[in-house]
Each structure stands twice: as structure tokens, then as C-alpha cells.
C-alpha positions as CSV (number, residue, x, y, z in Angstrom):
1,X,22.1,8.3,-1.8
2,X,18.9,6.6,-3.0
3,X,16.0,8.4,-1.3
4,X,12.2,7.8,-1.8
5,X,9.9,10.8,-3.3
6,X,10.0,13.8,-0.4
7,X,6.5,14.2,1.7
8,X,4.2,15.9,-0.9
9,X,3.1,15.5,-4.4
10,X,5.2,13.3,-6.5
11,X,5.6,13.7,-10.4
12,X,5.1,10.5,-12.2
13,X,3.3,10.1,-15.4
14,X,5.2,6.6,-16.2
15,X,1.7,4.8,-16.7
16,X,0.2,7.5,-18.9
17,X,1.4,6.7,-22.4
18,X,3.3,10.3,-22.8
19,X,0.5,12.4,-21.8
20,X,1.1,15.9,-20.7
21,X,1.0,15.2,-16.2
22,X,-1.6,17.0,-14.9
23,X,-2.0,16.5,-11.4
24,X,-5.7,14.7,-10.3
25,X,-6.4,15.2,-13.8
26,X,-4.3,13.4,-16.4
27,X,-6.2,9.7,-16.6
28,X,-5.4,6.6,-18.3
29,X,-8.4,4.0,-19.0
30,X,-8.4,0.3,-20.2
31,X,-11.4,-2.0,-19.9
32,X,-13.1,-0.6,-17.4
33,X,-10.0,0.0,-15.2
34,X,-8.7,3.5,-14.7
35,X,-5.6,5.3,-13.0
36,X,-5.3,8.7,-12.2
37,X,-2.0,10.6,-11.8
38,X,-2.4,11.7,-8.3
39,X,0.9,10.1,-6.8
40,X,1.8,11.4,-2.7
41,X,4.2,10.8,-0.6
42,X,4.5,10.8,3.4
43,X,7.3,11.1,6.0
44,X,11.0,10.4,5.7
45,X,12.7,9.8,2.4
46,X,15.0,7.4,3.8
47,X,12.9,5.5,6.0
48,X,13.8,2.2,8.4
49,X,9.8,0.9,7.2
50,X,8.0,1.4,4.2
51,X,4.3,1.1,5.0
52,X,2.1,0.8,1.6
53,X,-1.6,0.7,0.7
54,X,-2.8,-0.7,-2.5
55,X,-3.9,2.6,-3.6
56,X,-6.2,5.5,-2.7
57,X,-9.5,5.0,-1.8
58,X,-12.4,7.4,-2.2
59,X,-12.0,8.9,1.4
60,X,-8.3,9.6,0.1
61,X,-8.4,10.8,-3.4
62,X,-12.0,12.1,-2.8
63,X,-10.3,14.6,-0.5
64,X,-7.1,16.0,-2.8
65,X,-9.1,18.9,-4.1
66,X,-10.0,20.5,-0.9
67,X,-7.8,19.0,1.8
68,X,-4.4,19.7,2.9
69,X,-1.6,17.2,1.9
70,X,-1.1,15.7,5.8
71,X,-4.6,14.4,6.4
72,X,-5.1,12.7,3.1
73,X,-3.0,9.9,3.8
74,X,-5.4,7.0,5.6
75,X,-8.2,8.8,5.9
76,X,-10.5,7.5,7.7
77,X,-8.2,4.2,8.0
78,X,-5.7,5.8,10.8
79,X,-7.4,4.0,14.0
80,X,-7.2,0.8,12.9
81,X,-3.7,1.2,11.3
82,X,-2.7,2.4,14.5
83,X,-4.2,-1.6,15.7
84,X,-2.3,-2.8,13.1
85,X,1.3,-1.3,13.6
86,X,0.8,-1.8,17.7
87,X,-0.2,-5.7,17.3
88,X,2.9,-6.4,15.1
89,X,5.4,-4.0,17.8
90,X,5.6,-0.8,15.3
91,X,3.8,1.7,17.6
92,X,4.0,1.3,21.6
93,X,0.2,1.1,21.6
94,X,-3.3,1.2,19.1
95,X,-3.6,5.2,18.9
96,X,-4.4,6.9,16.0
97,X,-2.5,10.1,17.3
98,X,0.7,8.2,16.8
99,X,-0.2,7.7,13.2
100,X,-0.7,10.8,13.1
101,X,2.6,12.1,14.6
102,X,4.5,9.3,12.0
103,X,2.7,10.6,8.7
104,X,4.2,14.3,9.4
105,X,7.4,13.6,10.9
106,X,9.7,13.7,8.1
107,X,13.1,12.9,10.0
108,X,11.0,9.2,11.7
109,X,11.4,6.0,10.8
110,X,8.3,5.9,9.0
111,X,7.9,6.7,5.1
112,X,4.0,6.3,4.0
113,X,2.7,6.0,0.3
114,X,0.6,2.8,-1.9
115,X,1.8,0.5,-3.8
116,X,-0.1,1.9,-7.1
117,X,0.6,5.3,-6.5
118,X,-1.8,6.9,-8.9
119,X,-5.3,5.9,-7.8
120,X,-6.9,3.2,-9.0
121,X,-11.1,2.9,-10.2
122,X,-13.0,0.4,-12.0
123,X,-16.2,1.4,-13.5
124,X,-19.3,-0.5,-11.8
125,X,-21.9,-1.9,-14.6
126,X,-23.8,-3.6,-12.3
127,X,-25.2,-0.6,-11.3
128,X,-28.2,1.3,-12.8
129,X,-27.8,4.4,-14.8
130,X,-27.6,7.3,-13.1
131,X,-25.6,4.8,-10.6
132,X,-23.3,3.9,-12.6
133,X,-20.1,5.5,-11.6
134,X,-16.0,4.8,-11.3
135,X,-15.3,3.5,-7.8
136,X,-12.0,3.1,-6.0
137,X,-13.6,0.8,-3.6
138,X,-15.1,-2.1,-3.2
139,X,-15.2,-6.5,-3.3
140,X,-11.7,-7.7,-4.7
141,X,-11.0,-4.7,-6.3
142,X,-6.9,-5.0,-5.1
143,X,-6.9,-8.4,-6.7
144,X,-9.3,-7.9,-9.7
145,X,-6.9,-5.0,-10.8
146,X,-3.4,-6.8,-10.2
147,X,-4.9,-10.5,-12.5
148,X,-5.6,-7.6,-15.6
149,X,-3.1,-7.2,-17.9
150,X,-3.3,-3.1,-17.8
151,X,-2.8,-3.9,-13.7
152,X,0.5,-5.5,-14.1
153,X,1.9,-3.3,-16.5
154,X,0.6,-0.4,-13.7
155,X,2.4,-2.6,-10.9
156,X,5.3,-3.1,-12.8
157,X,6.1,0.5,-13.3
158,X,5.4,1.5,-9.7
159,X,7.8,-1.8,-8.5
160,X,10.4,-0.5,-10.7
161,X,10.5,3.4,-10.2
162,X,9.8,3.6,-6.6
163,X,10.8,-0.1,-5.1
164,X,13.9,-1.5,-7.4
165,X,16.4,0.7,-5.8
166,X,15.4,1.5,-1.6
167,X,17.7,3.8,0.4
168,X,20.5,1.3,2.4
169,X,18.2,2.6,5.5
170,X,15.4,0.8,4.6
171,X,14.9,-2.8,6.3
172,X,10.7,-3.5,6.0
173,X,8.1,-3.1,3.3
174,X,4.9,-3.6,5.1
175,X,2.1,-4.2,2.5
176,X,-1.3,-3.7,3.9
177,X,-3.6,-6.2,2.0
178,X,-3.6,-10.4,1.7
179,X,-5.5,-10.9,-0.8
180,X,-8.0,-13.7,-1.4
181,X,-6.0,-17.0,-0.1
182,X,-3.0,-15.1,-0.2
183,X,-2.6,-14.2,-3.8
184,X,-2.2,-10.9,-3.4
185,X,0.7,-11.5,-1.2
186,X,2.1,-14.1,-4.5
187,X,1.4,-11.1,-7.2
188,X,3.4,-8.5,-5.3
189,X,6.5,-11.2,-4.4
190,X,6.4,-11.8,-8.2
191,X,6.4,-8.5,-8.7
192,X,9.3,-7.1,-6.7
193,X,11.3,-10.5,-7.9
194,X,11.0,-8.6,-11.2
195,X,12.4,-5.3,-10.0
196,X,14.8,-6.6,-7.4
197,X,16.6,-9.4,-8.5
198,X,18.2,-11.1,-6.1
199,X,18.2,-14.4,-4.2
200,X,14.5,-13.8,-2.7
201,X,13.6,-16.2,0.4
202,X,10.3,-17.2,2.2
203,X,10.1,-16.4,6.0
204,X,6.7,-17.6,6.3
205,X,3.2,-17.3,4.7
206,X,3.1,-13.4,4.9
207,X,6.9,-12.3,4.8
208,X,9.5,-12.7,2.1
209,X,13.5,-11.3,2.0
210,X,15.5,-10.6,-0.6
211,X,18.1,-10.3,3.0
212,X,18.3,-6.2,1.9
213,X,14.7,-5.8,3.0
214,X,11.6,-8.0,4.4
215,X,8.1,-7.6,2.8
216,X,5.9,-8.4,5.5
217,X,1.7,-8.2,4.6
218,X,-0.9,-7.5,7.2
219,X,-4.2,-7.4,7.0
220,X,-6.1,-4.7,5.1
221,X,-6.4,-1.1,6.9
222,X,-10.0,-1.1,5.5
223,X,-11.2,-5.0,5.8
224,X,-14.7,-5.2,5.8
225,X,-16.7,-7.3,9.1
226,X,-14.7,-9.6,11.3
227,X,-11.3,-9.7,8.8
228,X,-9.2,-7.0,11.0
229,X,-10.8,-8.3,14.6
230,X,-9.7,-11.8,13.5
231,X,-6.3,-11.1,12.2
232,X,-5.8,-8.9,15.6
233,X,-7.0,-12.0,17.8
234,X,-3.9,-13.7,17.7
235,X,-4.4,-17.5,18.7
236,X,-8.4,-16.9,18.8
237,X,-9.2,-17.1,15.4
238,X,-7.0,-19.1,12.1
239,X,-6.7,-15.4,10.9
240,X,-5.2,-14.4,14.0
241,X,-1.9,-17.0,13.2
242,X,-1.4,-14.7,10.0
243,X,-1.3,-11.9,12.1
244,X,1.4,-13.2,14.5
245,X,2.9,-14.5,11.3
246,X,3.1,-10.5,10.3
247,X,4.7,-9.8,14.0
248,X,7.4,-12.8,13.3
249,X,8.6,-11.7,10.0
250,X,9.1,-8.0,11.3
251,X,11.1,-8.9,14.5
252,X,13.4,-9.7,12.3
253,X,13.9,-6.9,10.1
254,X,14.1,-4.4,12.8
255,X,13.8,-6.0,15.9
């Protein structure tokens, strides 16, 4: 049976042009843009939802070196994860502690993991020297890195080893991230079209089917100001429809 990579660290140096892998430390770096082979895994194998980041952020793969493998995953991010998997009917209400309970259960229905699974930096010359550093976070960086070249070849590996072939248990993807006026959401349909073929369908502005599993996108775990408050407000706010949008297309993957 097809299974996704066990809870832990996951071997993968697909991206790396042959280089010896090197966990945290074997790095790959093209205009500016660099990946890190520091793939993980969370939860069950053969999960019922898929829930994926873009990639790790500095609170995440700033902590591999001296943090166990559980509390890596969201860091920092699990409270208002917690909002978003309550406000589309994933978790019976916003608490972080259930987060925490689905990252290490490996037997749930939960399996936890990013889309780019090594982590991904740009290199900030805006900055001033001694400023200047890599950074894994930051304006647009999800859809800076997925319109470069060296980004879709990255996303096209990761779509293709870890997202081609799901187990038959698997009925939701839910992408965390929009994009800016929903191309985000576009590059990663295109994306899977190109490791799933299949008769792919539109359920609405956030949720596609391939009628094996529904992609569903939600708002960013990390979104900066009002975006998360807004998508959560339901019929308050425009961004709120997107959000109930989210809720639609995942009734009816798994009810």
C-alpha cells in the first residue's frame, strides 16, 4: 500500500543535483534562492487529510539543531492553526492542544508536512552588510519562489515524489497559503495536474478535485495583520467568503 514518509526525518535529496544528503546541511543555491535538505514528516502515514505548509520557516528549521522532532512542526504557528482547522470543522474547537495531540498521534487522521519539504531561503540584498543574511521568511516569499524557474523545478519534484501517488485513505490536501489574488492556489493546481493526471475539477475559488482527493487552501498559518482575523470572520469581511469557501470544499471530502 502507498503510504506517506513515517513521522520523523525523511531522506530525500531529489533537488540536490547528486550531492552526498546530509541532513540540515547538504544545500542547493540558485539566484539568490536556496533549499536545504531538511525534509520531516508528522502523524499517520496513511492519513484521511494531508495538511501542508509552504515550507519551514525560521521558528521551524531554526529549531532542528536543538529541538526534539514533535515540537518543530508549526512552531509558533499551532494557535492559530488550531483557528484554522476549528473554522473549517477539522478540530471540535480553536485549541492549540489539539494540534498538538494530532501532530504526535501517528494512528489519527492527521498527516502533517510542507509542500517544499526541504526549507526554503532567499538571500535579502536590500539589507545592509553585516544585515545581509538568508531568510525563510518574509513579503511574498511563497510566491516569489514558486514564479522562479529553480522554484518549479523544486515544486515539481516534491508534487511528484510525495503527492503523485496518495494512500487510497487519503480524501483532503489542505494547503495553507492563497497567495497574492489567488495565484498561489493556480501554481500548485498546475502543479499537482502535472503529477496527477486525471480529470481535475473546480469546486470553487479555493478547492479543486481530481474526485480521488480535494485540495482545499486556507489562509496562511502565519498571515501578517488582519489577513487570518478576516478570513476567520466569515460573512464580516470579503476575505471571510474565502474562508467559508475553505469550509465548503472540505464537507465534501470528508464530511
Amino acid at each position: 500500500m502507498t503510504l506517506l514518509p513515517d513521522h520523523g526525518r525523511v531522506e530525500c535529496a531529489l533537488c540536490h543535483r547528486g550531492q552526498a544528503h546530509a541532513f540540515d546541511a547538504t544545500r542547493t543555491e540558485n539566484n539568490g534562492w536556496r533549499i536545504t535538505a531538511n525534509p520531516l514528516a508528522w502523524g499517520n502515514p496513511a492519513p484521511e487529510i494531508l495538511v501542508l505548509g509552504f515550507s519551514k520557516g525560521p521558528k521551524q528549521a531554526g529549531a532542528l539543531a536543538r529541538q526534539p522532532h514533535d515540537p518543530i512542526a508549526y512552531r509558533g504557528g499551532r494557535t492559530n492553526l488550531a483557528k484554522i482547522l476549528h473554522h473549517i470543522g477539522l478540530l471540535p474547537a480553536p485549541e492549540s492542544r489539539l494540534v498538538d495531540q494530532a501532530i504526535v498521534n501517528r494512528n489519527g487522521r492527521f498527516h502533517f508536512a510542507s509542500l517544499i519539504r526541504c526549507t526554503v531561503e532567499r538571500f535579502d540584498e536590500k539589507e545592509t552588510a553585516p544585515e545581509r543574511q538568508w531568510k525563510g521568511t518574509g513579503g511574498g516569499m511563497l510566491d516569489k519562489f514558486v514564479a522562479r524557474d529553480f522554484g518549479q523545478i523544486v515544486l515539481e519534484n516534491c508534487t511528484t515524489r510525495f503527492l503523485s501517488d496518495l494512500p487510497p485513505q487519503t480524501k483532503l490536501i489542505l494547503m495553507s497559503g492563497l497567495g497574492t489574488r489567488g495565484n498561489y492556489v493556480a501554481t500548485c493546481r498546475d502543479a499537482l495536474t502535472k503529477a496527477r493526471p486525471g480529470r481535475w475539477r473546480t469546486i470553487n475559488e479555493v478547492a479543486y478535485t481530481d474526485d480521488k482527493v480535494m485540495v482545499v487552501h486556507t489562509e496562511h498559518f502565519a498571515s501578517q495583520g488582519a489577513l487570518l482575523p478576516n478570513w476567520l470572520s466569515g460573512g464580516l469581511h470579503e476575505r471571510g467568503r474565502l474562508g467559508l469557501l475553505a469550509r465548503e470544499g472540505v464537507k465534501l471530502a470528508v464530511g
